[in-house]
NUVEXSE-809302 format. One record per residue: residue in one letter; x, y, z of N, C-alpha, C in turn. Coordinates in pm, whole numbers, plus 50000, padded with zeros to 5 digits. Atoms other than C-alpha are relative to their C-alpha. Layout:
REM residues N
AXYZXYZXYZ/...
REM end
This chain:
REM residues 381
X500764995049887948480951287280499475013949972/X500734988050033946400983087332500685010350048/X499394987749986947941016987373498895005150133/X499944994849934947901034187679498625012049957/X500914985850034945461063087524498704989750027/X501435005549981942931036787498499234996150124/X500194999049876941221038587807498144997150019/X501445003349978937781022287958499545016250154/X500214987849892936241054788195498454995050111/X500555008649921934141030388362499795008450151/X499734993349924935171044188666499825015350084/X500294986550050935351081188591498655000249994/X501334991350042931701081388485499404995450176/X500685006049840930411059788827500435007050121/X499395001049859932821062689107500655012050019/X498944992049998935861082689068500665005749909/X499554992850144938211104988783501414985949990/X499185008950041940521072288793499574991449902/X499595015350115941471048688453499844989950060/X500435018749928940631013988458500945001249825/X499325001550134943431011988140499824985049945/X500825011950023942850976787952501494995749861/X499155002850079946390968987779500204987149936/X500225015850034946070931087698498954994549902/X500845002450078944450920287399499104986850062/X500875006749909942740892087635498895003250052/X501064993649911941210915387828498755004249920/X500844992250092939940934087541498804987149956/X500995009450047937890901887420499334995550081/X500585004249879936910893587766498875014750032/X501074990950005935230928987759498904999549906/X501004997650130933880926387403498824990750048/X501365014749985931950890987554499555005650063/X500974996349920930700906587861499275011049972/X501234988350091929190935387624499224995749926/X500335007950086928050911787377498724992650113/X501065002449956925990896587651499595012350087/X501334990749936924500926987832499675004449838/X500494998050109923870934987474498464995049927/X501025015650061921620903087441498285008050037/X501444990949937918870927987675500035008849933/X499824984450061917350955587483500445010450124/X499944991149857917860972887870501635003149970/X498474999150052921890971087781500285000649866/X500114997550168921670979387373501095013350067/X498814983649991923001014587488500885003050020/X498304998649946925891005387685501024992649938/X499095007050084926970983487421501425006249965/X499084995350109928401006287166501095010750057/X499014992649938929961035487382500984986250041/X498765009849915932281007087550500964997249876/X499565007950129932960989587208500675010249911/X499274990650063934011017787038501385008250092/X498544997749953936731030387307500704983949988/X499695005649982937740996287301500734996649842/X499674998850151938450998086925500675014349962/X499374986950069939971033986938499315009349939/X501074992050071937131050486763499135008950052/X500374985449903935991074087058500475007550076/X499514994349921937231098487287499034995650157/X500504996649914936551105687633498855005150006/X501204983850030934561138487525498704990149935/X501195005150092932471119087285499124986050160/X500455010749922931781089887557498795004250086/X501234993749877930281113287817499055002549995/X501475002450037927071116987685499524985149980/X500965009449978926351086187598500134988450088/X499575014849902927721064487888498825003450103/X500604990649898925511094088122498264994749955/X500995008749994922811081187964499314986649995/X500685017749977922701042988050500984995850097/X499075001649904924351053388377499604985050109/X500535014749937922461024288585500974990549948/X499635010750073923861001988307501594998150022/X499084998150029927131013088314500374995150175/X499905007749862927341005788731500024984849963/X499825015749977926680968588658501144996549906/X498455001850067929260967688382501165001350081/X498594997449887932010981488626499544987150061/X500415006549913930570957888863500604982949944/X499865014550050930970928088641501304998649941/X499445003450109933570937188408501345002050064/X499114994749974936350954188645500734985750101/X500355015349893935660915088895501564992449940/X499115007150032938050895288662501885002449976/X498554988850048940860921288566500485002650107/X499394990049880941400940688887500324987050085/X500255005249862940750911989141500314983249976/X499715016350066941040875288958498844996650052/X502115004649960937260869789053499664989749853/X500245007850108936500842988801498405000649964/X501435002350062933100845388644499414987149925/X500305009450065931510814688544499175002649973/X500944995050073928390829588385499235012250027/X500554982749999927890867288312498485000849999/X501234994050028924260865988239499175000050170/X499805001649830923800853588611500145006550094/X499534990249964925870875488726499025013950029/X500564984649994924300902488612498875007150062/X501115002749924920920892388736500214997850139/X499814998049860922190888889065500255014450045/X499804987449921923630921089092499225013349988/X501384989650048920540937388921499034995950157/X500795002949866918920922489332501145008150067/X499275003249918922130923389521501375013849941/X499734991250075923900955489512501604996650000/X498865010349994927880948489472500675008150056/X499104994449811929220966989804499264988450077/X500305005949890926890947789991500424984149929/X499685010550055927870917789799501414991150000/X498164999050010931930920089698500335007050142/X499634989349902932450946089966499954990950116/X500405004149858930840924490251500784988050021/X499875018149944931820887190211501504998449938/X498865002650038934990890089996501534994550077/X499045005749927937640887190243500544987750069/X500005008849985936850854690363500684990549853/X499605003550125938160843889972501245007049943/X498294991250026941780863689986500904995050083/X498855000249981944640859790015500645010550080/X499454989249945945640884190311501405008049967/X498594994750010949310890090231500045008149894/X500164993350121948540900389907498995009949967/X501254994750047945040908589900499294999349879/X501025007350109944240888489579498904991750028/X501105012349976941290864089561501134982349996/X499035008649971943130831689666499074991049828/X500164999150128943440814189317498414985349934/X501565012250029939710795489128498855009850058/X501854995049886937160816989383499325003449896/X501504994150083934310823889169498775011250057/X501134984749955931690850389160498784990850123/X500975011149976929550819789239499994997750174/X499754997849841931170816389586499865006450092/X500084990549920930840846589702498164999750041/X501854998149999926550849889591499764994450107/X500145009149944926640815489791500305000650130/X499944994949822927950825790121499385013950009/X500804987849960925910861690085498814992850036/X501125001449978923190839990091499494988550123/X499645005649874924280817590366499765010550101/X500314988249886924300851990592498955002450047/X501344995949973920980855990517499254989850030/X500895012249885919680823090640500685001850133/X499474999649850921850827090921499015007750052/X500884989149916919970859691030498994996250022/X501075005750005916840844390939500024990050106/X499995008449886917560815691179500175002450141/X499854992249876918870834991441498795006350018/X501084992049999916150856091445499004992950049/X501385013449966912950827891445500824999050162/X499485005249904914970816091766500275011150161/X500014989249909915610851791942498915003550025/X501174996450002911880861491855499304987750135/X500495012049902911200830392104500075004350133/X499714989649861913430848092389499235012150035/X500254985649996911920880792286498575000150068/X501705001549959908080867492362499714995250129/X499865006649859909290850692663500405010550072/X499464988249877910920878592871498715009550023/X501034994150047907920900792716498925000650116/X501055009649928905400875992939500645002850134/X499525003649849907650868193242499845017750069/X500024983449928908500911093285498795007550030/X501004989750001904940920993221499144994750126/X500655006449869903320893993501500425007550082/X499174995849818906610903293785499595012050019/X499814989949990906060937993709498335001650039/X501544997849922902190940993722499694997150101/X500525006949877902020917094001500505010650123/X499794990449915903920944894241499475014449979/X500564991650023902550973994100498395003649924/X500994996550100899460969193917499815000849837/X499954998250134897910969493560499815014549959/X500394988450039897451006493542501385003549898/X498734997450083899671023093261500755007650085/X499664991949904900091050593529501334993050082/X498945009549992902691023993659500775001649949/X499055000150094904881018793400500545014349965/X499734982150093904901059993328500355001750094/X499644991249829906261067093687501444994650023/X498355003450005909521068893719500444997450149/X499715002749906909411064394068499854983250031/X500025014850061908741025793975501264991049951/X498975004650070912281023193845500854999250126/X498654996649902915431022094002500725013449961/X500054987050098915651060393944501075002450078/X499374992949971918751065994111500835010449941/X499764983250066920961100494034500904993249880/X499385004950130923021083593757499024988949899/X501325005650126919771064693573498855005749972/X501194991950019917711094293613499595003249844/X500194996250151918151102693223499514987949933/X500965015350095917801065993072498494998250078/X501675005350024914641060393289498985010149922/X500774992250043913411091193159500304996949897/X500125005150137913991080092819498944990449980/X501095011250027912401049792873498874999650007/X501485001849959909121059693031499465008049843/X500404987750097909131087392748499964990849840/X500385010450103909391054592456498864993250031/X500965013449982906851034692642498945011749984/X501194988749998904461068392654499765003449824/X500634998150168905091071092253499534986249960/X500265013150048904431033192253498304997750001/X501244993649963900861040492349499015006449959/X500404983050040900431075792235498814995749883/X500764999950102897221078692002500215009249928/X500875012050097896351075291701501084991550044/X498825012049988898481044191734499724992449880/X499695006950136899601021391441499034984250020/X500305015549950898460990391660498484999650033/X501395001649960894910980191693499204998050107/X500445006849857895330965592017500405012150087/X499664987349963896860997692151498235009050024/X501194991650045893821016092033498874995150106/X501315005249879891020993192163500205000350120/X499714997349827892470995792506499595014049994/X500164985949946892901032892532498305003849975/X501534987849981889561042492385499144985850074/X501325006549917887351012292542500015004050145/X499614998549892889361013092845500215012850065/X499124988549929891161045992893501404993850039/X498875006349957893961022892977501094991249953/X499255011750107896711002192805501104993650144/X498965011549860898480973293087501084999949880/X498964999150014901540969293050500434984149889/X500245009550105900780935992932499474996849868/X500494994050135899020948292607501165010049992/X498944988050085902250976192527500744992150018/X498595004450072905100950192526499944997949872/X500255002950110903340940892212500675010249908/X499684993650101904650969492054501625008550047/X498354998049946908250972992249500794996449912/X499285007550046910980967692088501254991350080/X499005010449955913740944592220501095010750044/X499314990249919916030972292297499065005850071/X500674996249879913450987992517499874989950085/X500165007649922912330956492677501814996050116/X498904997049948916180953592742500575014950152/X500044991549864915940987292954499375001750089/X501414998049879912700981493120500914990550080/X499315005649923914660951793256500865005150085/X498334996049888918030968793370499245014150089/X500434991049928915990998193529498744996250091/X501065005049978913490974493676500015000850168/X499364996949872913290976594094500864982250001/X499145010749998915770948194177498954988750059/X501435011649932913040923694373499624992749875/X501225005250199910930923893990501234990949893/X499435008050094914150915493827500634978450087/X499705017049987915220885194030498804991150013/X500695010150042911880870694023499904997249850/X499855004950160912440873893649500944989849939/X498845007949957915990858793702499824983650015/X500265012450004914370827693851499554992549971/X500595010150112912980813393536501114997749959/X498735004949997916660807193453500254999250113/X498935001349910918210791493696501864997050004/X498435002149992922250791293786500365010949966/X499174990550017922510826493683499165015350086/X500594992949902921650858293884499385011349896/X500684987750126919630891393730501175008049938/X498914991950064922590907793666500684992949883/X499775004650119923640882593437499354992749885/X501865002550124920360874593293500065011049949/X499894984850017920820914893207500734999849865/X499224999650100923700904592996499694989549928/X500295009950125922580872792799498875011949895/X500474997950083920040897192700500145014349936/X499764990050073921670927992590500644988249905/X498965005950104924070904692374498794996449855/X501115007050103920820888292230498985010049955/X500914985550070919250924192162500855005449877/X498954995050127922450934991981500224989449886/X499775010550159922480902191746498555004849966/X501154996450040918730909391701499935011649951/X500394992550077919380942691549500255001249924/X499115004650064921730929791361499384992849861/X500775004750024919360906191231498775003149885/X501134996750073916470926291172500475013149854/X499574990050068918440951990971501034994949869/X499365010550061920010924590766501465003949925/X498734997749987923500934290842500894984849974/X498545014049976926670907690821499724994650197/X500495007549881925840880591067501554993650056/X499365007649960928660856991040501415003150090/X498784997149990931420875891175499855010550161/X501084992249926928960894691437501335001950125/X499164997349837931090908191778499305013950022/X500854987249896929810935792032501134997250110/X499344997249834931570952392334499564993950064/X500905007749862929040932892577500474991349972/X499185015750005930300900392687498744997350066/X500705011349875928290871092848500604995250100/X499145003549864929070861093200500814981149970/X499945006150052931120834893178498904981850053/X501785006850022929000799393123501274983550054/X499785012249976929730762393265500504989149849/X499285006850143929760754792894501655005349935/X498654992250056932800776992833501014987350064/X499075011549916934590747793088499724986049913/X499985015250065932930715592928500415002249834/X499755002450140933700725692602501795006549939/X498524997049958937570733492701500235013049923/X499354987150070937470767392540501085004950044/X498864995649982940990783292556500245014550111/X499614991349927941680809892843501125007249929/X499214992150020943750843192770500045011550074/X499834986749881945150867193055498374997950096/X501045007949889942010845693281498445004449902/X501424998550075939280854992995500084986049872/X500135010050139937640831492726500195006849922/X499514994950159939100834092381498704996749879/X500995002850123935850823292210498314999550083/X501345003649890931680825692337499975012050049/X500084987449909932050859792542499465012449915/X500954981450142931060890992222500064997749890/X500295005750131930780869191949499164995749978/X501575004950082928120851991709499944982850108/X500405009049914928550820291935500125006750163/X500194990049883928380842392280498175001549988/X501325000750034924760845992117499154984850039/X500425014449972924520807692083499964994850121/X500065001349871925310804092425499265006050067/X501494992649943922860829092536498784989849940/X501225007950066920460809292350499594988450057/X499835010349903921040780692495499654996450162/X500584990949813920260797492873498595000349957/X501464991050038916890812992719498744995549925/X501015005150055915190790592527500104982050045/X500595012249906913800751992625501364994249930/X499225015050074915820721492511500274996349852/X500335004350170913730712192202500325012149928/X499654986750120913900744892043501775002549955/X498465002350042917620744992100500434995349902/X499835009750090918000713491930500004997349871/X500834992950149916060725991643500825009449966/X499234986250007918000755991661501474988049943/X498975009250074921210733291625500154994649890/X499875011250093920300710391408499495013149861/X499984994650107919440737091151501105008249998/X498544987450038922790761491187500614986749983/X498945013850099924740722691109499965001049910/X500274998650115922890722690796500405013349914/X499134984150080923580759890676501554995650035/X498475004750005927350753590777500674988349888/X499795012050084927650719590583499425004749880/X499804995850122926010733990285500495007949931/X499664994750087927640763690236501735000149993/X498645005350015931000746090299500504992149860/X499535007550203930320724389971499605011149859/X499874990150113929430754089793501075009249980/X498974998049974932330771189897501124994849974/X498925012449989935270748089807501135008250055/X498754993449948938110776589881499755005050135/X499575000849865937060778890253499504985650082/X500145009149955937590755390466498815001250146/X501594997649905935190748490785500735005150168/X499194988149870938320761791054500065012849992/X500164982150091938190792490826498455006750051/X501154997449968934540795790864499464999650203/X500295002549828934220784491252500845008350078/X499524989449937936820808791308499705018150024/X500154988550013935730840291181498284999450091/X501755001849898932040831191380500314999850124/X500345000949878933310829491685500294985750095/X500685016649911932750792091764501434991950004/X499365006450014935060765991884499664982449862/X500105012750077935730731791664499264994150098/X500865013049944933910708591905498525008650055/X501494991549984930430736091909498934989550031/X501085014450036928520704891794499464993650176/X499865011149863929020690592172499245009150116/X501424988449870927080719692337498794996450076/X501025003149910923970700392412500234982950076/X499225011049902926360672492596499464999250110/X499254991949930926780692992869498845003550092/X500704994849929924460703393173500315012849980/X499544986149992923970741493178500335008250114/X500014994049846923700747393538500664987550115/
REM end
């Protein structure tokens, strides 16, 4: 085996002044291959030989630091790749792959994000076989998720958009002068600051030069931008506060395009479905998604026997299915359906790509009960 002096600084040059020591003549050949192929790129020629030579005894520290400093990039994906099998039991089934993935996909947001679902909690090893392969494969499951979620919220988002900008014009008018008056809101002494926020986003939403074309041609043809031309350029958290600061009258005629639930809890399907949507657009970790806001609870929470705890639901209320259930309220039938029938498919495929989780593993950390599937059984109201 290799002496203690011999030391990879992997580490040291990237991250931190901690050894990554490499005592096992195994290891050592398992490094020499994964140098041997970044080698194969003239882009990795440089980080060859520094490695190969501490690994053979034939360099120092001192001597390393120059030339590891210069093919520092290179030297990140090495750690990245080479520290996977040693430190963690991450099995690699093809480095060149690898490497090309993590030359897209940086490996915090990669290892860092999805790993845990593939451990062994007690220990905190990789439970034993997981492959690098597994992990890529559910990162990229996340990102259809968002993607799907998203197409489906953008539906809600165009719809409220429409319904708020009619109720609201229809009592006050299309003047912008409207919308900028805070006496229009429900300005009482504890929402005096958020409406003034809000009028003060919808006034930069507006503001010339503007980015938006349609913005523009209003103000200068018109002098005027309706309210119905500036949702276009709201975002979903604003539209969210124009709602909750809206006079109460405007919101329950908004209310009664859903029926069975009142404005106040039309309020909350769509903060929940603003907070997965930023989630979304910022292409954060989907599958595991929770928020303080709950949804009121839902007729489906009963037909689909979800579990009560201390008189609250244990699943549906500030989770990634809490979303689905909002969804379900907010958008038609067919789209639902559609909506369904494509999150089955992501689930079922990245269950067979996955072999070390199972689909209670996966349906648990989301949120959702085992019988989800049975959601469009069920009357909603």
């Amino acid at each position: 085996g290799f002496s203690y002096d011999i030391k990879i600084y992997l580490c040291h040059l990237v991250y931190n002044p901690k050894f990554v020591c490499i005592p096992r003549l195994e290891n050592k050949k398992r490094a020499l291959f994964c140098m041997e192929t970044f080698s194969t790129k003239g882009q990795y020629a440089n980080a060859y030989y520094p490695i190969c030579e501490i690994l053979s005894g034939s360099t120092t520290s001192r001597r390393l630091g120059p030339l590891a400093k210069s093919c520092f990039p290179h030297t990140l994906k090495i750690q990245s790749i080479f520290l996977c099998p040693i430190e963690k039991q991450l099995t690699i089934s093809d480095v060149p792959t690898a490497i090309h993935t993590l030359e897209h996909i940086s490996y915090y947001s990669l290892i860092g994000g999805y790993k845990n679902l593939f451990k062994h909690k007690p220990s905190g090893k990789y439970l034993y076989g997981v492959t690098f392969e597994e992990i890529v494969a559910f990162y990229y499951f996340d990102e259809e998720l968002r993607t799907l979620f998203l197409k489906y919220i953008l539906h809600v988002e165009r719809h409220l958009k429409s319904l708020i900008s009619y109720h609201f014009c229809e009592k006050f008018g299309e003047s912008q002068a409207e919308y900028l008056n805070p006496v229009n809101f429900n300005s009482a002494k504890k929402n005096q600051k958020a409406v003034n926020r809000l009028i003060h986003s919808m006034q930069n939403c507006i503001s010339m030069p503007s980015h938006y074309n349609y913005i523009s041609h209003y103000s200068k043809v018109y002098g005027n931008v309706p309210l119905w031309v500036a949702m276009n350029a709201v975002t979903f958290g604003q539209l969210s506060a124009f709602y909750q600061y809206m006079p109460n009258d405007v919101q329950v005629k908004v209310s009664k395009h859903f029926p069975g639930y009142t404005e106040k809890q039309l309020h909350q399907f769509i903060t929940i479905i603003a907070k997965c949507r930023n989630v979304c657009a910022h292409g954060e970790r989907l599958y595991d998604f929770r928020t303080q806001d709950t949804i009121p609870d839902t007729l489906l929470h009963q037909k689909l026997s979800i579990p009560l705890k201390k008189g609250s639901y244990t699943l549906g209320k500030h989770d990634l299915f809490a979303v689905v259930l909002s969804l379900r309220y907010l958008i038609n039938n067919d789209d639902f359906k559609s909506f369904k029938r494509s999150l089955i498919q992501l689930i079922k495929r990245v269950l067979k790509q996955c072999p070390h989780l199972t689909q209670a593993q996966l349906l648990k950390q989301m949120g959702f009960p085992e019988n989800w599937e049975k959601i469009c059984r069920y009357k909603i109201y």
